[in-house]
matplotlib code that plots the C-alpha trace (Angstrom):
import matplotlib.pyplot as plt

x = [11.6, 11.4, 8.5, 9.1, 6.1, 6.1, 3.0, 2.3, -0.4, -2.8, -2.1, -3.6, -6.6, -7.6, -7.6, -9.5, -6.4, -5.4, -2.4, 1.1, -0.1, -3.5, -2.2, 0.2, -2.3, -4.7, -1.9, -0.6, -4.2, -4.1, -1.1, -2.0, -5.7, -6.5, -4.6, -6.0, -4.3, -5.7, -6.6, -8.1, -5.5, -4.9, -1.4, -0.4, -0.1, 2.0, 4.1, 7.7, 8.0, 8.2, 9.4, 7.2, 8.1, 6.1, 7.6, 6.0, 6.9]
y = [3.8, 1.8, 2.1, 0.7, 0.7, -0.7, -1.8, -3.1, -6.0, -3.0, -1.3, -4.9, -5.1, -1.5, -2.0, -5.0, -7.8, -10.5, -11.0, -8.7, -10.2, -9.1, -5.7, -5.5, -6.7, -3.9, -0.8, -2.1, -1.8, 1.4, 2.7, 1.2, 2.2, 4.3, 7.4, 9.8, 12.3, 15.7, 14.8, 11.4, 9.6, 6.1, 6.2, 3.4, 5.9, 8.5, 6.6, 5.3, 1.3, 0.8, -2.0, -2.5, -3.7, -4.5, -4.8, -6.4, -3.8]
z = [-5.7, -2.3, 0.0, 3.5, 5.7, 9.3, 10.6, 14.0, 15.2, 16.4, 13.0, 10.7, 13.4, 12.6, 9.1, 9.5, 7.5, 9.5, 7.6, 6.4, 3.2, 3.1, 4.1, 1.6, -1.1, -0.3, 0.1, -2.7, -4.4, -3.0, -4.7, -7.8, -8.0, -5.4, -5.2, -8.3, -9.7, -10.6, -14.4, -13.3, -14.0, -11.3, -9.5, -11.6, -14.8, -12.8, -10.0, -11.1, -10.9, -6.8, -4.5, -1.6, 1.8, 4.8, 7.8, 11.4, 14.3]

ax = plt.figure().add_subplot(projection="3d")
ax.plot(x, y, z, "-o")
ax.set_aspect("equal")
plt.show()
């Protein structure tokens, strides 16, 4: 699975990163530990292997 997100300067200030690498460290985070399915389970035990991009708008 790819996941392409586009993120603009405004977009990193709101989410307090000062980097496209520190906001692809924490969505990543959040893919991988956040999101919880409905048994408990972290997304890493249900998502399919994904390839991230983050993209400056």
């Amino acid at each position: 699975m790819k996941i392409k997100v586009e993120v603009s300067d405004a977009d990193l200030a709101a989410m307090l990163c000062e980097s496209l690498e520190e906001f692809e460290q924490e969505f990543r985070n959040q893919l991988d530990n956040g999101v919880v399915t409905d048994d408990g389970g972290a997304g890493s035990d249900w998502m399919c292997e994904y390839n991230l991009e983050i993209v400056k708008v």
